[in-house]
VOBA-695226 format. One line per 3 residues: their letters; for each residue x, y, z of C-alpha. Coordinates in nm, 4 decimals, decimal comma. Layout:
N
a) X/Y/Z  ...
END
This chain:
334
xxx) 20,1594/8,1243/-8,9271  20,4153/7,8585/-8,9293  20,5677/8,0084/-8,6097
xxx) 20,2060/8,0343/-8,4277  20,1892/7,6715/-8,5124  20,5156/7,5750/-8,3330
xxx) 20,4270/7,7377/-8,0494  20,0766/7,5827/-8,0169  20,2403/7,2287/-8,0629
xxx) 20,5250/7,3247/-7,7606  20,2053/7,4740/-7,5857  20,0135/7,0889/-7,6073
xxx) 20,3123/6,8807/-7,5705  20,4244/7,1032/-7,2477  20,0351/7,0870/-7,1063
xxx) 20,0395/6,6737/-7,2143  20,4127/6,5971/-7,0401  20,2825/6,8697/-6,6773
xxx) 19,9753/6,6954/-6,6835  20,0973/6,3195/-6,7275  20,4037/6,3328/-6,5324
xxx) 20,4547/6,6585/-6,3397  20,0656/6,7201/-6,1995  20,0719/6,4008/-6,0481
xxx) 20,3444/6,4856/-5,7997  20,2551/6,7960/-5,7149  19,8486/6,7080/-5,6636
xxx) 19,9025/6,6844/-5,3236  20,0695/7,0235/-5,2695  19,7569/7,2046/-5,4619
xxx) 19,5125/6,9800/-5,2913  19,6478/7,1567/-4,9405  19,6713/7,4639/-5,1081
xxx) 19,3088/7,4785/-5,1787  19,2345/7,3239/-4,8230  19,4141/7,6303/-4,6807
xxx) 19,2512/7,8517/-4,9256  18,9001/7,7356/-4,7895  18,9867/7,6997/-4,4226
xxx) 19,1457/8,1033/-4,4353  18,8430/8,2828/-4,4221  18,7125/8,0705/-4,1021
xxx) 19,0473/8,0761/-3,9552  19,0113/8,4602/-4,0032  18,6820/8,4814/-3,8009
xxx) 18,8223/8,2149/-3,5183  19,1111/8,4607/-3,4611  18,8426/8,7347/-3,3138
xxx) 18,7025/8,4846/-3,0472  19,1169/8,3826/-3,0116  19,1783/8,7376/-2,9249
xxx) 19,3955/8,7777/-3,1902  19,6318/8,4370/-3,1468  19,7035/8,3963/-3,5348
xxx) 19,8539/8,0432/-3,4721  19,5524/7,9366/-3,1973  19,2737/8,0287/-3,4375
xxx) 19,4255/7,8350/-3,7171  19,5274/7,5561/-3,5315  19,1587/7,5097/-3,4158
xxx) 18,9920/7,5137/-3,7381  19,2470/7,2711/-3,8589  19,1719/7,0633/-3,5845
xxx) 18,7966/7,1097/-3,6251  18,8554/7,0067/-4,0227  19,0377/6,7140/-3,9347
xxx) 18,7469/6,6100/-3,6495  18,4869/6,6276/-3,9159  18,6910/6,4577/-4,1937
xxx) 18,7537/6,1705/-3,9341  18,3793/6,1239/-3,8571  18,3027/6,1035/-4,2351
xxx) 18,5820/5,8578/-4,3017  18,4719/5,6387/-3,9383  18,0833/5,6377/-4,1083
xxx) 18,1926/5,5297/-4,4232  18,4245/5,2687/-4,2760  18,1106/5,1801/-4,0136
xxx) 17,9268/5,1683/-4,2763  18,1416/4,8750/-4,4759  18,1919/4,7191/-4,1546
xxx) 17,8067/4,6364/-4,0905  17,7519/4,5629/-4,4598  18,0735/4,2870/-4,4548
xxx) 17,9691/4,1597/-4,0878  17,6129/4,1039/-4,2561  17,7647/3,9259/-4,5295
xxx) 17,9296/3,6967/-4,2937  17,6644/3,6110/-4,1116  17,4902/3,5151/-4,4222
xxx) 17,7538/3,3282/-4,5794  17,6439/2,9828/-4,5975  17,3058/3,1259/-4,7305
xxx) 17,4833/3,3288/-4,9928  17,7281/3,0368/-5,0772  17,3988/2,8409/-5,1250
xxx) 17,2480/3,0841/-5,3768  17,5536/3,0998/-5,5656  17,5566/2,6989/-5,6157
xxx) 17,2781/2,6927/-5,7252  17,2596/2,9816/-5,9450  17,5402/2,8904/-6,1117
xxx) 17,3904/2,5162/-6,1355  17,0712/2,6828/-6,2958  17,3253/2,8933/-6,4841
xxx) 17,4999/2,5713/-6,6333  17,1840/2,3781/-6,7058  17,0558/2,6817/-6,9402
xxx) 17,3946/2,6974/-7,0962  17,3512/2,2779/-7,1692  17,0007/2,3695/-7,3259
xxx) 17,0934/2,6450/-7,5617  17,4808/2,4829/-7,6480  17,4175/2,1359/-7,6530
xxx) 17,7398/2,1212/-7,4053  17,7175/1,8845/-7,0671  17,6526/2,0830/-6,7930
xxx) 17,9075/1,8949/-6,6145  18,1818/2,0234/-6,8705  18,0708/2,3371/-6,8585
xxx) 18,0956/2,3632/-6,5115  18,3737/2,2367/-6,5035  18,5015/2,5171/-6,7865
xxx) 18,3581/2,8116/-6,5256  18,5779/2,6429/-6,2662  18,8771/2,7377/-6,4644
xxx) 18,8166/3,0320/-6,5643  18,7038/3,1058/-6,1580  19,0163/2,9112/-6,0901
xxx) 19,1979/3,1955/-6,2976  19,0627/3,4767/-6,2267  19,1391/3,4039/-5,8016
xxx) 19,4586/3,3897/-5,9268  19,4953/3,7247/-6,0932  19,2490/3,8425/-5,7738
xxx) 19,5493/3,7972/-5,5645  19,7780/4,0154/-5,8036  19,5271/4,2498/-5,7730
xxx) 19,4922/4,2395/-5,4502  19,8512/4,3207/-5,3744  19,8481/4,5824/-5,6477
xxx) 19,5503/4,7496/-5,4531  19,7328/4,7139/-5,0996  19,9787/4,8953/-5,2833
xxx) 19,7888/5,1616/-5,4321  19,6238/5,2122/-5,0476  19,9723/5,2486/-4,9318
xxx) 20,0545/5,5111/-5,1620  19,6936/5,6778/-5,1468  19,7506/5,7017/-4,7158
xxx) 20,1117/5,8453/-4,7685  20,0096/6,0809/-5,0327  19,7181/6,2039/-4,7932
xxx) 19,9545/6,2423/-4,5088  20,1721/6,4801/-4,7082  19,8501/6,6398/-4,8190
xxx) 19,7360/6,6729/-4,4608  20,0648/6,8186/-4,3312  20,1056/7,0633/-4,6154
xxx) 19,7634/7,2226/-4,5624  19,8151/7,2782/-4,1743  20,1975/7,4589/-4,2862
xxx) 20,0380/7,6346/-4,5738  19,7183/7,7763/-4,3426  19,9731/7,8905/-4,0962
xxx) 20,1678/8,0531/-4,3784  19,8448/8,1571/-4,5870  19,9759/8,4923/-4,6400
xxx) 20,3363/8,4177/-4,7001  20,2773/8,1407/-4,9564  20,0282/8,3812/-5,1628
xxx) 20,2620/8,6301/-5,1497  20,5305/8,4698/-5,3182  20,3049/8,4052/-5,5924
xxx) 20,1586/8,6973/-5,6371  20,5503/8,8815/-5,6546  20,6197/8,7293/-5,9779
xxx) 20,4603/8,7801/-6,3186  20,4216/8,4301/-6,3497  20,2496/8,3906/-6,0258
xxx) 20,0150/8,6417/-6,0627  19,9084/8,4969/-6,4146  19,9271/8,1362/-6,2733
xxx) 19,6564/8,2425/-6,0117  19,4419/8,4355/-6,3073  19,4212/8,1024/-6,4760
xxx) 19,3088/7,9147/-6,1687  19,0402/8,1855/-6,1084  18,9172/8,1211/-6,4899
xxx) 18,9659/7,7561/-6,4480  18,7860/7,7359/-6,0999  18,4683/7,8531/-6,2492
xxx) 18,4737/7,6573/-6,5601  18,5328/7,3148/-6,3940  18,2474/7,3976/-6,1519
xxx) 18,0280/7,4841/-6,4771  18,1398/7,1106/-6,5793  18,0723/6,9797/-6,2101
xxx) 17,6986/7,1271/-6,2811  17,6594/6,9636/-6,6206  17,8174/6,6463/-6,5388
xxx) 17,5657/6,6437/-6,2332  17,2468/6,7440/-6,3958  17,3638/6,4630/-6,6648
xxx) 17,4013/6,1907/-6,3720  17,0443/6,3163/-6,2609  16,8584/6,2343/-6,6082
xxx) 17,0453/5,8963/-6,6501  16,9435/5,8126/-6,2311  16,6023/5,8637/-6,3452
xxx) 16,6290/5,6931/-6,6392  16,7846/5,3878/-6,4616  16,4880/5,3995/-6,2040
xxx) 16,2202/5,4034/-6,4572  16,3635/5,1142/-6,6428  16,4315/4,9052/-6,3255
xxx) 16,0265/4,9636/-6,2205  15,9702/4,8409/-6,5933  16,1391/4,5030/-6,5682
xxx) 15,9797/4,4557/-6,2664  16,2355/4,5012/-5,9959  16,1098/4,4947/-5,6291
xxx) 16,4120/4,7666/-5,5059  16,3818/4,9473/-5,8207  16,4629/5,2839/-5,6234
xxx) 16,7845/5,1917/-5,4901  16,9109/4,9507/-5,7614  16,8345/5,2633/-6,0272
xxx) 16,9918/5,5394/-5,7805  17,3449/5,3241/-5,7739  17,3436/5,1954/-6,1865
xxx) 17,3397/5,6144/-6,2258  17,6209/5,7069/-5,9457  17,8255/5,4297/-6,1094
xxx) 17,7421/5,5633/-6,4354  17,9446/5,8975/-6,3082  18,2612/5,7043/-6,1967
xxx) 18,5302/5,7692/-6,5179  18,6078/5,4134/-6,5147  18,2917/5,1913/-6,5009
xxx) 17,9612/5,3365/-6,6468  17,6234/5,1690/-6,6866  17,7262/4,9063/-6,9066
xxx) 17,9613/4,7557/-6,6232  17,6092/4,6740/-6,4458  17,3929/4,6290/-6,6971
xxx) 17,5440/4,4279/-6,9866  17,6490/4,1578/-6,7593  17,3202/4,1793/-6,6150
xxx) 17,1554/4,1212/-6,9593  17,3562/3,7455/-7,0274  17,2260/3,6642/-6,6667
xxx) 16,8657/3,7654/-6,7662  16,8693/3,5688/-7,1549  17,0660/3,2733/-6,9451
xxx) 16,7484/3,2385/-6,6851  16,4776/3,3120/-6,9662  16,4255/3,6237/-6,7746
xxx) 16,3847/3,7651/-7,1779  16,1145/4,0647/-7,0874  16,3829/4,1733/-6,8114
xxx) 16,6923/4,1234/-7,0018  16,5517/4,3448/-7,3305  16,4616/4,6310/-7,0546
xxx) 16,8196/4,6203/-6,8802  16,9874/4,5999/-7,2478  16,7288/4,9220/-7,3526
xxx) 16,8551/5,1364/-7,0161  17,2111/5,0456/-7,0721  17,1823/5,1410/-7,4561
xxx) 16,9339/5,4750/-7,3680  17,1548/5,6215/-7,1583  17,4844/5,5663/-7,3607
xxx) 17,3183/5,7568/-7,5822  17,2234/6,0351/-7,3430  17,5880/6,0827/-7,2062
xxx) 17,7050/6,0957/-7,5394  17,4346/6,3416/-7,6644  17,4078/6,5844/-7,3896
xxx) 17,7406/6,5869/-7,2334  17,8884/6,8082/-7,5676  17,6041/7,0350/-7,5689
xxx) 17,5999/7,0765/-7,1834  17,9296/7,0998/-7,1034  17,9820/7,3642/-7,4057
xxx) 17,6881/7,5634/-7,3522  17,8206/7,5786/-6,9742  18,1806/7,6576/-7,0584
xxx) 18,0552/7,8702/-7,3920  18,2490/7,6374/-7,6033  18,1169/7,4547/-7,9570
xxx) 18,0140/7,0844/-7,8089  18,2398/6,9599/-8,1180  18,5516/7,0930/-7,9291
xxx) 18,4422/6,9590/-7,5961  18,3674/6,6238/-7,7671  18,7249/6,5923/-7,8791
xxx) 18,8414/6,7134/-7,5204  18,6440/6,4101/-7,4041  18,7815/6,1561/-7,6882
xxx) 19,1274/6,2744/-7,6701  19,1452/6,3019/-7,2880  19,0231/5,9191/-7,2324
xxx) 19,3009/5,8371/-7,5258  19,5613/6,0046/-7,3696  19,5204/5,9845/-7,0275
xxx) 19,2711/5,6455/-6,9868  18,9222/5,7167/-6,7456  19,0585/5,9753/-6,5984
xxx) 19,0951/6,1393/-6,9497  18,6706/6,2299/-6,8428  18,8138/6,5252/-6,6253
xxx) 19,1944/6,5443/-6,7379  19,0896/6,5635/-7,0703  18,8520/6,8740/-7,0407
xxx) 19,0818/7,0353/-6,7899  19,3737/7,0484/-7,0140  19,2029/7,1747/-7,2963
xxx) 19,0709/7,4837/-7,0914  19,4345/7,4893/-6,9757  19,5841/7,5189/-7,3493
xxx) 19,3622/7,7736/-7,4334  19,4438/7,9854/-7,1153  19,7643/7,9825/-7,1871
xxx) 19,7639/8,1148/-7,5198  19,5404/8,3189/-7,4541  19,7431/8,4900/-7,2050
xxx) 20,0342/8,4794/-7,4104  19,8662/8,6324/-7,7325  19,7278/8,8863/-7,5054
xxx) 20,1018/8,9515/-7,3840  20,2346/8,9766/-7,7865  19,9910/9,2785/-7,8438
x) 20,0884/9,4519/-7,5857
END
């Protein structure tokens, strides 16, 4: 027993220190490898209308992947283009709104603390004052982390064009080694689980989208369809969640004497807090046939350990731990 128990400790520790340290590195290597796993079979078909040119073929569905990944990327970038030229255009309007929002803003805040609104604005000056200041850390941090991100997706890029041309070699020296073979039998396992948790995750972001809706038609919003649809697609991202919206939103609400409005944003943001955390146990485990206690701690102990992105880390190592002993109890009996 004692013995069993070692082992499963060296198992967690070795799946905590791969996952925090070594997966990062090699992310981009497996991202191309699954690039070239998907692009093989219509490489396969090109080579018939190639008359047989291995390296023609592959080269032209590479080339076709890269055409369509450059329209999506030139659409998304058209797309922040037009919404930042409209902001432009608008600026003096928006500045306008802001002053005297935050004028309005001030006057409420006089009313409720008993504080001159002039010293009060002049307190939301400093603390604007400071956080441009820590905006332009931030903003070198994040030209930074785009640096890094366009590298990283240039070795990504490159690697999946050498690994498609070398498809079969690169499988093969997997599949010669016991190791490799039982590597690729926990991907396979692991590949349908995490799209079991891509299906529960999505049919959760569906119920809280509709919740959102409902509740923004409630307090009266004129775009309640739009404003609803985003609150739930941010509810999805691992860092932010409905809360990052929707709290804030409340204080601006009780601040206006929008009351009605702010008790219906607060009663969305606290409705579905308590949907993600109720159904994302019991779907999630009933989709990966686990008890929704274990995938609850997967969850905790993943956003512990490894911060927002502990949402999918978290899960993911888990299923990785048990594989693993799985395989390796499986090997002791034999």
């Amino acid at each position: 027993m004692g013995k069993k128990f070692m082992k499963l400790v060296l198992l967690v520790g070795a799946v905590y220190l791969g996952m925090k340290y070594i997966f990062p590195i090699v992310l981009p290597f497996f991202i191309a490898l699954v690039l070239a796993r998907v692009l093989f079979p219509l490489a396969g078909k090109a080579e018939r209308f190639c008359r047989g040119n291995r390296a023609l073929s592959r080269s032209l569905v590479y080339l076709l992947f890269l055409l369509s990944l450059g329209l999506i990327c030139a659409g998304l970038l058209y797309l922040c283009y037009r919404m930042g030229s409209g902001c432009v255009r608008h600026v003096n309007f928006i500045v306008e709104q802001v002053q005297a929002f935050s004028g309005e803003c001030c006057r409420k805040v006089e009313e409720i603390s008993g504080l001159a609104a002039e010293e009060v604005g002049e307190k939301i000056g400093g603390v604007v004052n400071g956080m441009s200041d820590g905006a332009v850390e931030i903003s070198k941090e994040a030209g930074a982390y785009i640096l890094s991100f366009l590298a990283k997706a240039l070795v990504t890029l490159v690697a999946a064009f050498l690994m498609l041309h070398e498809y079969e070699y690169v499988i093969g020296l997997f599949q010669k080694t016991w190791a490799g073979k039982k590597a690729f039998e926990i991907l396979r396992h692991m590949k349908n689980a995490f799209g079991a948790y891509l299906k529960a995750q999505i049919i959760i972001m569906g119920i809280i989208t509709a919740i959102c809706v409902a509740g923004m038609y409630l307090s009266g919003s004129s775009y309640a369809l739009p404003v609803g649809i985003g609150i739930g697609l941010f509810d999805a991202l691992p860092f932010l969640g409905t809360g990052t919206i929707l709290v804030p939103w409340t204080f601006i609400d009780v601040l206006m004497g929008r009351y009605f409005a702010g008790a219906v944003h607060f009663l969305i943001y606290l409705v579905c807090t308590c949907v993600r955390q109720f159904l994302e146990p019991r779907l999630v485990g009933k989709t990966l046939g686990v008890p929704p206690l274990f995938v609850l701690m997967s969850l905790y102990i993943g956003i512990q350990v490894y911060g927002g992105a502990g949402v999918l880390l978290g899960p993911i190592s888990a299923l990785l731990i048990y594989e693993i002993w799985l395989i390796n109890t499986q090997k002791e009996e034999a």
